[in-house]
N, C-alpha and C positions, 0 to 999 in steps of 0.2 A: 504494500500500500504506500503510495504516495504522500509524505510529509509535507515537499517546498518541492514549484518548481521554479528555476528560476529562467524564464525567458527572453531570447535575444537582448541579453542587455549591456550595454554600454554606459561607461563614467568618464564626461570629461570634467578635467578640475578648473578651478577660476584663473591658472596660471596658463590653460591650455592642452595641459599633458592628458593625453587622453589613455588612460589607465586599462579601460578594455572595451574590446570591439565587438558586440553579437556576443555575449560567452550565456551558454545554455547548460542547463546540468539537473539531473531530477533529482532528489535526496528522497528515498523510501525508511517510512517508519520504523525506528528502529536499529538500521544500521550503521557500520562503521564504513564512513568514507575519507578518506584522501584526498586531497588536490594538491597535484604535485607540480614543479616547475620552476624556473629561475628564479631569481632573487630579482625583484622589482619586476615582475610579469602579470601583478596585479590581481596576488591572492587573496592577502591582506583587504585589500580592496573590494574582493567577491565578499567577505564574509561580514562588513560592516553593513554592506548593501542586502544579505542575507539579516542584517541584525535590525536592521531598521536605522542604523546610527547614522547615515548618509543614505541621499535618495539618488536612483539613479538617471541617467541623464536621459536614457532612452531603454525602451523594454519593463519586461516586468517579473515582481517576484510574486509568486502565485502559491498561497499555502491551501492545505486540504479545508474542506467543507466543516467550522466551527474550529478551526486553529489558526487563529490569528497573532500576532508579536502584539503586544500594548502591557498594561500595567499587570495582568497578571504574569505569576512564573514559566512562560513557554521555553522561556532563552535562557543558557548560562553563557560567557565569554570568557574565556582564557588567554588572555594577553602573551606577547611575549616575554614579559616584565612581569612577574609577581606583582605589582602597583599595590603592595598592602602600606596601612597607616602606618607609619614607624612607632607611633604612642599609644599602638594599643595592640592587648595581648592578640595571638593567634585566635582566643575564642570572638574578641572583640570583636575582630574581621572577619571570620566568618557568619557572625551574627547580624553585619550590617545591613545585609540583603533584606532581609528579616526584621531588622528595627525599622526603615526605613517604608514596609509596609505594611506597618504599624501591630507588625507580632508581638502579643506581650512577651514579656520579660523574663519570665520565666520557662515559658515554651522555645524563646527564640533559644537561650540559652541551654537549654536540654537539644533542642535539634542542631545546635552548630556543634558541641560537645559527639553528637552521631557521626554527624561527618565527616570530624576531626577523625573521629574512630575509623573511619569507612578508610579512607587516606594513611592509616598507617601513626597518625599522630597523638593517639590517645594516651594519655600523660606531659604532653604539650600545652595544654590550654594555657594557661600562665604566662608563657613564654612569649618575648617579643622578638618581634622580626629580628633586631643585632643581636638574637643568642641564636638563628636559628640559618643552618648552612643553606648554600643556594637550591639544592634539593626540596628541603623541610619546606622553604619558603613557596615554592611553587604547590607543593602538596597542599599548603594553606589556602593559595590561590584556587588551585583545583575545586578544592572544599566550598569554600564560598561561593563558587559557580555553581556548585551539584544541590544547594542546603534548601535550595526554594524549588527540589523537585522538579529542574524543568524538561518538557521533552525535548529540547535541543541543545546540546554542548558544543559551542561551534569554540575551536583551537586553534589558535596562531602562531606556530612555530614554537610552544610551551618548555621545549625542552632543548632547546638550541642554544643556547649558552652555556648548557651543563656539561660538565665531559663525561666520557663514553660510558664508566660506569654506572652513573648516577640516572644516566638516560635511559640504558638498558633496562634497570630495574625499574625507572618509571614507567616506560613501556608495558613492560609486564602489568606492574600495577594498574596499570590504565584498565588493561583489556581482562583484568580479573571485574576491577570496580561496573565495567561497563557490561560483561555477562551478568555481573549480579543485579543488577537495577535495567541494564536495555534501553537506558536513554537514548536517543541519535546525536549520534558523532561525526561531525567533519574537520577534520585534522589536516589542519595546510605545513605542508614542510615543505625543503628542498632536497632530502633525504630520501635517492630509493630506496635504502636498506631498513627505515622507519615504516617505508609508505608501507612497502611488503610485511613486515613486521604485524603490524595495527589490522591492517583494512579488511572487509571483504570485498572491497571496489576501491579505483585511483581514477580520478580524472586528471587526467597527463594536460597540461596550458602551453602554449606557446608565451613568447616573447614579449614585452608589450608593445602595442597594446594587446593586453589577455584575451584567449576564447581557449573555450574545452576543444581538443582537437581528437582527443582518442581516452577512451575506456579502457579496464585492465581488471578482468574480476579475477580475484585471490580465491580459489577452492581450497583453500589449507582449511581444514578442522582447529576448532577453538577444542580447547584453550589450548595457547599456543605459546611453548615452555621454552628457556633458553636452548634444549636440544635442537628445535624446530629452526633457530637461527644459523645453525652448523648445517642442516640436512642439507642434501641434494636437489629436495624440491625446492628451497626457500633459495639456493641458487641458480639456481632455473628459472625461479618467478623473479629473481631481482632482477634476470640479464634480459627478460622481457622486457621488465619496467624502464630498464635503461635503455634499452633500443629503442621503444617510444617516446622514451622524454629526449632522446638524441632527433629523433624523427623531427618530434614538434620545434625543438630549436632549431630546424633547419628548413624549418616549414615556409 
């Protein structure tokens, strides 16, 4: 079933830069998707326009019959920057979602306390962003996106600052969190070995200005364990993934 579609749609900015051209893509409820492609190809870009934060300049975004973006929790966002308060604990920031739509006090703070949990962070509450390494802090992030329930978790490069270790297991953890709840996920990287990793789909983007140029379904079985990163299938799917994202840059 169809979550969002997003239709021929193009962003020009007020400087001129025309960020993407016609880019089409269907998001089905529930899954894990991908969009993969260069740096500055106008990802980032697809998913604020999927978020409602910017409108687009031409086309349209099309959500299912009674799923609309506005004040209730449909959306989480996952920056690429943790963007937490510095002055206020882990649970603080996780709860803000939740203060701000006017949760009492004691409910927000028992549901951001779950989250914490769900992410791996429970015995963190207390804790402020300068005790907490760049991992921890992303997981906070994560949290705060997931605590208002929503059906969409749209990701922007979340892990791309982290080094390898730290990604790897967030990975994992991602796609444990995201079997156990089934939210829909769209995860923008420039990473094929992430995209493969994550997804059960990649929409591979050309250059900018962006458009989806080719699809990539992932048939690996969840859950999908650091072995599955060694096998010979997940090498085989990456050198697909790389041949098309090489295709689309040359498109």
């Amino acid at each position: 079933m169809q979550l969002v579609g997003v239709r021929g749609v193009s962003k020009v900015f007020a400087n001129g830069v025309k960020a993407l051209d016609g880019a089409s893509l269907e998001i089905g409820q529930g899954e894990f998707l991908s969009v993969l492609g260069p740096s500055g190809c106008g990802k980032s870009t697809l998913l604020r326009l999927i978020a409602g934060l910017t409108p687009p300049s031409a086309g349209t975004i099309e959500w299912a019959e009674g799923e609309r973006p506005g004040d209730k929790p449909d959306i989480g966002f996952v920056f690429q920057e943790p963007t937490l308060m510095p002055w206020a604990t882990a649970l603080a920031n996780v709860e803000l979602p939740l203060k701000l739509r006017g949760v009492a006090r004691g409910e927000r703070a028992a549901r951001a306390a779950e989250a914490l949990g769900h992410v791996g962070l429970a015995g963190f509450e207390r804790s402020y962003p300068r005790e907490l390494s760049g991992g921890m802090k992303m997981r906070v992030s994560i949290a705060r996106a997931l605590v208002t329930g929503p059906k969409l978790l749209l990701m922007d490069e979340p892990f791309a600052a982290l080094d390898e270790i730290t990604r790897r297991r967030l990975n994992t953890d991602l796609l444990e969190l995201w079997q156990r709840t089934r939210f829909t996920a769209v995860f923008v990287t420039h990473s094929v070995f992430e995209s493969v990793f994550l997804s059960q789909r990649i929409a591979v983007m050309s250059p900018r200005p962006g458009r989806v140029l080719s699809e990539l379904a992932i048939p690996a079985a969840y859950p999908r364990s650091e072995a599955f990163g060694t096998s010979a299938e997940y090498a085989a799917l990456c050198r697909l993934a790389s041949a098309q994202l090489s295709d689309a840059m040359a498109a």
